[in-house]
C-alpha positions as CSV (number, residue, x, y, z in Angstrom):
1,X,-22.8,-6.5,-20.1
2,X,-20.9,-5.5,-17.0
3,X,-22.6,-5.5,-13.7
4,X,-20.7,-4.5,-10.9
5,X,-21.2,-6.1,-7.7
6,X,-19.8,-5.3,-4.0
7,X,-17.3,-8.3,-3.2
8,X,-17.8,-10.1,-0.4
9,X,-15.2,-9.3,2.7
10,X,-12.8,-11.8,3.4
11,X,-13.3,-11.2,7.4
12,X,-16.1,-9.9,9.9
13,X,-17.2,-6.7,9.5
14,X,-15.9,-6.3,13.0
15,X,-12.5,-8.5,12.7
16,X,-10.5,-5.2,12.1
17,X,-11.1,-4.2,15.7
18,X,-9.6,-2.3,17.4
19,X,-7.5,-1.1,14.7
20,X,-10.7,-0.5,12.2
21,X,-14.0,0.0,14.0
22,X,-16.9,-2.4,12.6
23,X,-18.9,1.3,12.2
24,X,-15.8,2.1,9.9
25,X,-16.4,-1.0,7.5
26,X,-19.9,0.1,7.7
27,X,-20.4,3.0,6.4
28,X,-16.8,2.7,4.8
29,X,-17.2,-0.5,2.7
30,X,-21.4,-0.6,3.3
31,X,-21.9,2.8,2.0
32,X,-18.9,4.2,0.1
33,X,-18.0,1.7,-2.2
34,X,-21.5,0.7,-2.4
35,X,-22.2,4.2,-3.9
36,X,-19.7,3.9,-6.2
37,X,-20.6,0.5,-7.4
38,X,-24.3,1.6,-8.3
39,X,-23.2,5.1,-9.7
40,X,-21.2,3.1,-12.0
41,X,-23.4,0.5,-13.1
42,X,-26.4,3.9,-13.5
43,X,-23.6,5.7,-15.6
44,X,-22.3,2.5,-18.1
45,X,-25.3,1.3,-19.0
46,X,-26.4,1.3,-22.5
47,X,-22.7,2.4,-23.7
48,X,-19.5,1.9,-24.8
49,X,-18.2,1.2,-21.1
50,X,-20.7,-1.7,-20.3
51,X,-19.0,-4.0,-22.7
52,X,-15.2,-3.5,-21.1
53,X,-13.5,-4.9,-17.9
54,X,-13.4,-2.5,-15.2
55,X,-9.4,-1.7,-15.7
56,X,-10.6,-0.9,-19.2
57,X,-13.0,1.7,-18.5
58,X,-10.8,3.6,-15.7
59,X,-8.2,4.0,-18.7
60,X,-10.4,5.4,-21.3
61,X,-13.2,7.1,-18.9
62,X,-13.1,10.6,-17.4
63,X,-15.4,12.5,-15.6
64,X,-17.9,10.8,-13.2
65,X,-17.4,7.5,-15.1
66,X,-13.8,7.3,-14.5
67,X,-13.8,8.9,-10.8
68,X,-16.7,6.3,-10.0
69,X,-14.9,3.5,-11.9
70,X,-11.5,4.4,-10.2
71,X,-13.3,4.5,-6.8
72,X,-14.8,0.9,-7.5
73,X,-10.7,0.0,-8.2
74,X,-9.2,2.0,-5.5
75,X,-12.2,0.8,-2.7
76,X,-12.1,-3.1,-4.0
77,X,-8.0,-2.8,-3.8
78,X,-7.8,-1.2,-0.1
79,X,-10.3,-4.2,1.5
80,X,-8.6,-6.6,-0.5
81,X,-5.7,-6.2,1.1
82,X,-6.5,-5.6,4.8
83,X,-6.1,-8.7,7.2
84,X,-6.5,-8.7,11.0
85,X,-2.3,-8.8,12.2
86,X,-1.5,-9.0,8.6
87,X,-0.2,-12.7,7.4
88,X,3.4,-14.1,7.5
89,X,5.9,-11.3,6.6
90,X,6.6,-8.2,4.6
91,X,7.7,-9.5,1.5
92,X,12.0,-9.6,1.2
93,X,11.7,-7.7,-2.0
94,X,10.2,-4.9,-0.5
95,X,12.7,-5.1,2.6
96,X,15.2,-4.9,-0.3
97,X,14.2,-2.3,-2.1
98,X,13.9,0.3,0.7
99,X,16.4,-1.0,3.4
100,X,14.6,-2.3,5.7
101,X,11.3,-2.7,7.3
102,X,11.1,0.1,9.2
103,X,12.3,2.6,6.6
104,X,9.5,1.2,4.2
105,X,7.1,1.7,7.2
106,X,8.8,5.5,7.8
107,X,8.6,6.3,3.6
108,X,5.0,4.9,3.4
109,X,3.9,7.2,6.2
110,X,6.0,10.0,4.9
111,X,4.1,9.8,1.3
112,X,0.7,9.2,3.1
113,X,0.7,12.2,5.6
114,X,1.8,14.7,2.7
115,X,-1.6,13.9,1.1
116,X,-3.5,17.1,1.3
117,X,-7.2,16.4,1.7
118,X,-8.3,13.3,0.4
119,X,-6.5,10.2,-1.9
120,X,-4.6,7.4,-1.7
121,X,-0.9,5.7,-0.8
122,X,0.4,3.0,-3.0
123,X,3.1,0.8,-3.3
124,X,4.0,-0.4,-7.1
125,X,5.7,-3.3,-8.4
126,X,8.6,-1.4,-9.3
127,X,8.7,-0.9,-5.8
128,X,7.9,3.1,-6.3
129,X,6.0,4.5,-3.5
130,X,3.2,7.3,-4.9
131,X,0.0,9.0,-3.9
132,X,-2.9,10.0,-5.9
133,X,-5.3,12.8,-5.2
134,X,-9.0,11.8,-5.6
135,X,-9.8,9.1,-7.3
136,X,-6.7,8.8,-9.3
137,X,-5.5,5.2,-9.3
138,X,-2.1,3.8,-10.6
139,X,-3.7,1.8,-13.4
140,X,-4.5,4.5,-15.1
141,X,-1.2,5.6,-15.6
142,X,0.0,2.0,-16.3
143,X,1.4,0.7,-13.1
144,X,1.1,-1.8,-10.7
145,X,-0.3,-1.6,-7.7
146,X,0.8,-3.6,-5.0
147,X,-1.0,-1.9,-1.5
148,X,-3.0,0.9,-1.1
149,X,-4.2,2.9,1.9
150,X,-7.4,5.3,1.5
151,X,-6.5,8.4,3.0
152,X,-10.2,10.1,2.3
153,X,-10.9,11.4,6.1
154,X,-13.7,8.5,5.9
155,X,-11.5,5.4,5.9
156,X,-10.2,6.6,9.5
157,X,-12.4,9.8,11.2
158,X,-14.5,7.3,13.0
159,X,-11.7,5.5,14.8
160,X,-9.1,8.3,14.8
161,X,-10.8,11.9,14.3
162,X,-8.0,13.8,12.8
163,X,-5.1,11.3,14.1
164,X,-4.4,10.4,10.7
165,X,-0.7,9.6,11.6
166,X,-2.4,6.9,14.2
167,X,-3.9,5.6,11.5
168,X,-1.4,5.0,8.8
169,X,0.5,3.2,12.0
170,X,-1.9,1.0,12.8
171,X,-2.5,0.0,8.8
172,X,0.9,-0.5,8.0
173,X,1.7,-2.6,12.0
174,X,-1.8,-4.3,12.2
175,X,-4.0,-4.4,9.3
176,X,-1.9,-4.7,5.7
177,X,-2.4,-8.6,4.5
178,X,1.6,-9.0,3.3
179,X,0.3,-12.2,1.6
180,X,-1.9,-10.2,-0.5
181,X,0.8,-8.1,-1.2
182,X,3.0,-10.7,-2.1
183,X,1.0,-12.3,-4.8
184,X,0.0,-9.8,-6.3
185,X,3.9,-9.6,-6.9
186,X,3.4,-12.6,-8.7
């Protein structure tokens, strides 16, 4: 039977400072994907869904299982992938693909300020940048993900109120963990 459980952080609950407020992770990772997590495990039990991987139930769920399911994904993916000053480099294939650093950094922001309310900004392996409204996830359409950023107001109002541009700055120049990024390449 599948049992969800939160994942441990791979950093302090306040390492993300300034960039990410130790109040954000919080409520953010302490409540949010907390919510999820048990809303999911409340709404598999005893069927079908209890039995299969998580990717699994995201791409034959809908309704609260697969918006709970995809928020367990989307939530476990964004943390995953945050480091304190990143790691070594943004990987060459994505400098490739979009010309540069900086025009990666100006497309990403692009795509994640023409959100409207709340979702998400990824990056696929076939170097495709895409948002997703709610809890729509990539894998559920079969792609990739390489990097998300949670655009849902409560990833950033604590820290930057309605400076979501600020935000998306700050993610891509001080908190994206290129290393996680680059195996998940792999």
């Amino acid at each position: 039977m599948l049992t969800l459980e939160q994942f441990p952080l791979k950093f302090a609950r306040d390492a993300l400072a300034p960039y990410m407020s130790e109040e954000t992770i919080n409520y953010h990772y302490g409540k949010h994907l907390d919510t999820y997590i048990k809303n999911l495990n409340g709404l598999i039990a005893g069927t079908k869904y209890e039995s299969m991987s998580l990717n699994d139930i995201i791409k034959s769920s809908e309704g609260k299982t697969f918006n709970n399911a995809a928020q367990v994904f989307n939530h476990d993916f964004f943390f995953r992938g945050l480091k304190k000053e990143g790691a070594s480099a943004i990987p060459q294939k994505i400098i490739d693909a979009f010309g540069g650093r900086d025009k990666f950094f100006e497309q990403f922001k692009t795509a994640a300020l023409s959100v409207f309310g709340s979702g998400w900004t990824w990056l696929t392996a076939d170097m495709k940048i895409i948002t997703t409204a709610n809890a729509d996830t990539p894998i559920a359409h079969g792609q990739i993900p390489l990097l998300t950023l949670d655009v849902w107001e409560h990833a950033y109002y604590l820290d930057y109120q309605n400076r979501r541009g600020d935000f998306i700055d700050a993610f891509l120049n001080h908190l994206v963990d290129w290393d996680f990024v680059a195996n998940n390449m792999e």
